[in-house]
N, C-alpha and C positions, 0 to 999 in steps of 0.2 A: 504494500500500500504506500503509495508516494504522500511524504509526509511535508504541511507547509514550509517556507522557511522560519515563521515561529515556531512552529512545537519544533524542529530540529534545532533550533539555538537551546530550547529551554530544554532537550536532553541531555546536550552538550554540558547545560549548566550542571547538572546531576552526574556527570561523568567523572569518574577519579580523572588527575593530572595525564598521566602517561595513559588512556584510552582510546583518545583522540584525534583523527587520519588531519594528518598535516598534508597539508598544500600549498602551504604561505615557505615557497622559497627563498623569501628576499631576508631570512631572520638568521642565516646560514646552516640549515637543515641540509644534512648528509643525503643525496639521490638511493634508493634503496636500492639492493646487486639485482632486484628483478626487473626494472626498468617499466614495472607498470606503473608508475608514476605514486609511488608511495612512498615517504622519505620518513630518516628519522632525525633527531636531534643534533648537533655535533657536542663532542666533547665537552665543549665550552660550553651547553644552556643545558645539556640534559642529566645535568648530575651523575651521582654514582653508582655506575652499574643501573639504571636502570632506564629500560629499552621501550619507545614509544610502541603501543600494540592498538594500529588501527583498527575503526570500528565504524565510525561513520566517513561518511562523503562530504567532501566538500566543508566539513569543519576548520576553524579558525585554529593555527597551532598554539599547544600553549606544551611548553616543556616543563618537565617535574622539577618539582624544586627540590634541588639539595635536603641529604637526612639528616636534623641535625639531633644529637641527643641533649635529653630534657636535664638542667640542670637542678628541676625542683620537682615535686611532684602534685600538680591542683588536682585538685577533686576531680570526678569525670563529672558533666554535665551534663544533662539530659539533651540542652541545645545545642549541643556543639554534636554533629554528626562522627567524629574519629579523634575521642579524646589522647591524649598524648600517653605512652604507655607507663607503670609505675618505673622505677629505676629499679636495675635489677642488681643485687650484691652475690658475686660468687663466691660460692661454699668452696674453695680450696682441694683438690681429690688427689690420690698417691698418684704416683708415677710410680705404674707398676711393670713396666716394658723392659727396663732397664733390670730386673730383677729375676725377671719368669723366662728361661729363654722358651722360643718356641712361640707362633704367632697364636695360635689358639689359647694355650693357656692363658696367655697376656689378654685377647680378646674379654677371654672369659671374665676374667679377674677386674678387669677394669669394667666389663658392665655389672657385676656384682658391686664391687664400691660407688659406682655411680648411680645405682638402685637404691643402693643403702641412704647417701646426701640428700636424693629426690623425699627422699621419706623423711629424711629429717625436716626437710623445708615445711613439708604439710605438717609434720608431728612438734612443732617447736619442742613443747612442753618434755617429748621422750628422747630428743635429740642427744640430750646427753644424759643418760639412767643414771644413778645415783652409785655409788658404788655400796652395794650391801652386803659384801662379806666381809668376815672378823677373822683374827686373827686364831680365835681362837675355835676356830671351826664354825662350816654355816652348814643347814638343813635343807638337800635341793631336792624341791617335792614336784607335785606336777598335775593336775587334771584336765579334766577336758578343754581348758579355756586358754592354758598358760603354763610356765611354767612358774615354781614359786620357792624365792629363799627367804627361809626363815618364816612363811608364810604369806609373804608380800608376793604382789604381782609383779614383774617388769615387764617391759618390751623390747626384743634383742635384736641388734644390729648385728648380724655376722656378716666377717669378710673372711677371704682365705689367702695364707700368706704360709707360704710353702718353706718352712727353714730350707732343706737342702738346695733351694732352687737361687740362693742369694748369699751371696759370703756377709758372717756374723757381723761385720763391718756396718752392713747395710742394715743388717734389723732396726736399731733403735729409729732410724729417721723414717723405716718403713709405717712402723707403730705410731709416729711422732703423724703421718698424714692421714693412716688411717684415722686415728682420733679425731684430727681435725674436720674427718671429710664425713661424721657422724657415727662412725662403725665405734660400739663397743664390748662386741665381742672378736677375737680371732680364731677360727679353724683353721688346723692343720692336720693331713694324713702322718701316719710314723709309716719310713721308708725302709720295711724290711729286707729288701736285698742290698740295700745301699749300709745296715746297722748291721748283718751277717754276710757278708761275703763269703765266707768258707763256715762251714758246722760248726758252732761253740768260739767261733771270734768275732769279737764285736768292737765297731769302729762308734764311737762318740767324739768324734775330736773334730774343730773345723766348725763347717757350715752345718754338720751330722751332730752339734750339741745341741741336743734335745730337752735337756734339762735347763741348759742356758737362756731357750728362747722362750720355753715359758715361763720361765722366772720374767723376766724380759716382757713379756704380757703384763703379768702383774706389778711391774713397777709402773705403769704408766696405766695402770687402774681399770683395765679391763678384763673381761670374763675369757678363758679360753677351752674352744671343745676340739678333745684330741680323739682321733679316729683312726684307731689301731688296725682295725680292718682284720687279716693283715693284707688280704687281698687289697688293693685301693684302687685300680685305672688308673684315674689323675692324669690321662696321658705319659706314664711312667713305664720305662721299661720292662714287659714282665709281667705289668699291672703289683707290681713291688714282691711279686714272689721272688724266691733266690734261684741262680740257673741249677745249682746243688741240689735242690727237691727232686729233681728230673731224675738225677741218678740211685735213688731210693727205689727199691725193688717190691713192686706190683702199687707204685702209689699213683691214685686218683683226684686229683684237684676239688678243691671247694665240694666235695664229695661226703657221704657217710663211709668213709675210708678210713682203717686204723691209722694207717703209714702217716697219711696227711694230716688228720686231728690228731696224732702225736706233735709232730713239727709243728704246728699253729699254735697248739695249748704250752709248750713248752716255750714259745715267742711271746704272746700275750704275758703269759704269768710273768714273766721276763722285764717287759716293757713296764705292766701295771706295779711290777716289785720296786722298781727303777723308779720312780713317781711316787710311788710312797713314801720311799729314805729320801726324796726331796723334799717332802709335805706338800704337796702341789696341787691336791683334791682340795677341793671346797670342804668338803669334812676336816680336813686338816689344814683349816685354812690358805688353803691356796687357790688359784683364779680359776680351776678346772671343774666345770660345773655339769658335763656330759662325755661320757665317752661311748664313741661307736665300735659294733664287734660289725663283722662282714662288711658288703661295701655293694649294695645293686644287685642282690642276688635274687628280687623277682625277674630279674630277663633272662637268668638261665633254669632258674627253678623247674618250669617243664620236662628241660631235659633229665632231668634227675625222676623224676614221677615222685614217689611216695619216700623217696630214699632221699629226696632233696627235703623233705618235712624234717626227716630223720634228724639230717645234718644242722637246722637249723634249730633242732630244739637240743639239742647237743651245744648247740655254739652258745644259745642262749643261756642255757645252765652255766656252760665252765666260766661266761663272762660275769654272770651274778656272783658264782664263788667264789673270787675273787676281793669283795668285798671293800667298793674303792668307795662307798660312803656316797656316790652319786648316781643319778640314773644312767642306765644304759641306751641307748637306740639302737636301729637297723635305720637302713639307708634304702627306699623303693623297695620296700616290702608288704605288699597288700595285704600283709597278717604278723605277727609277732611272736611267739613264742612265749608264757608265763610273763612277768612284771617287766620284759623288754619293749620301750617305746617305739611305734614303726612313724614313717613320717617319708 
């Protein structure tokens, strides 16, 4: 429908800046590369980075004005049709590239801290939990809603920050942005082929101190869950099993297998003993408020049939015996075993 030349001025009027089909050459408008006679701004009137996108015919040019940022912030107005936006303050996040090699891990890791700060911005008030454990030991219970020390609620920021993947140098500033960037808890896998390399020797020394890094959590006032697995993924070679299990004769992986829930139970008790004589559990006051036994064993559980139930109520028992004063989890596990948490 051919519109007069009033209603087409007064659409015009209604049109954002850069909508607008320029015609008026003489303002030094750049000829466009298709030669239908549509031009756009030059350099000089059309600000930055943004490109005239015509609409109408025969409209008056008018080129977008320069963005400039708001030094105050006014109220929005119901009159004013595109109020200017609030000013935005950023929340500070690790730089974790430089820490994690391997591009996925880094991906990963950095949209989990950057998840974590979005949440603090809407959560002010949880942004930074209070720290509620003693020295003298704290109580970590847990129902359907939450989990709870000493009976209180929190709301928990985890990030995961992989000691062996960062020489000890680097932890404290790691912690030092996590903090900032609203995480106040840290998770880390324990890398069991990287702590036994050969049967019955074990390496703690280096980026492999384990007892260091979460002391190291807890001096800069956060919660930490260590997740023994000992299977982990994590992108790690092996999924952190040792290449030595392999030469143990008729053994079965993550299986109801004597050979392998020897070796595991013997690592776990191991690691959990190691954690103890630090005092590092929340029961003994220390910042470690859950530890995980397995690591994603619903994606292979089918495979197993009824021998994979087996296995998991096995695992779940010897990690309750243990007796570290806090709960336990599994990790994608669409059922649990006894007083083990799935999640």
């Amino acid at each position: 429908m051919e519109r007069s030349p009033e209603a087409r001025a007064a659409l015009v009027r209604l049109l954002p800046r850069s909508t607008c089909r320029c015609t008026n050459r003489s303002s030094g408008a750049i000829p466009h590369p298709s030669g239908r006679g549509r031009a756009r701004p030059s350099t000089a009137t059309r600000g930055p980075s943004i490109s005239a996108r015509p609409l109408l015919r025969n409209a008056p040019c008018r080129s977008p004005a320069p963005f400039k940022v708001p030094t105050s912030s006014p109220a929005p107005s119901l009159a004013s049709p595109c109020p200017l936006p609030l000013p935005f303050t950023p929340i500070p996040l690790p730089t974790v590239h430089a820490a994690i090699p391997g591009h996925m891990t880094a991906v990963r890791a950095a949209a989990v801290l950057a998840a974590a700060a979005a949440l603090a911005l809407l959560l002010p008030g949880w942004a930074a939990a209070e720290w509620k454990l003693t020295k003298k030991g704290s109580v970590v219970t847990y129902d359907e809603r939450s989990l709870l020390i000493d009976g209180k609620r929190d709301l928990f920021f985890s990030g995961a920050i992989h000691y062996p993947r960062s020489p000890p140098e680097m932890w404290p500033k790691l912690m030092k942005l996590a903090k900032e960037g609203g995480l106040n808890t840290i998770e880390t896998y324990v890398f069991w082929n990287a702590h036994e390399p050969e049967p019955g020797k074990f390496n703690f020394e280096g980026r492999l101190d384990l007892i260091k890094f979460v002391k190291l959590i807890q001096e800069h006032d956060m919660y930490a869950v260590v997740r023994i697995g000992p299977f982990i993924q994590a992108e790690w070679n092996h999924g952190g099993l040792p290449y030595w299990l392999r030469e143990i004769d008729r053994i079965i992986f993550r299986a109801n297998n004597d050979p392998f829930k020897k070796e595991m139970e013997k690592f776990v008790r191991f690691i959990v003993q190691k954690l103890k004589d630090a005092e590092l559990f929340a029961s003994q006051g220390g910042p470690i408020i859950l530890s995980q036994i397995e690591n994603e064993y619903g994606n292979i559980k089918k495979d197993h049939v009824i021998e994979g139930d087996k296995y998991l109520e096995w695992a779940a028992q010897m990690a309750l015996s243990t007796q570290t004063g806090v709960p336990w989890v599994m990790c994608k596990q669409s059922s649990a075993p006894g007083e083990v948490v799935t999640f």
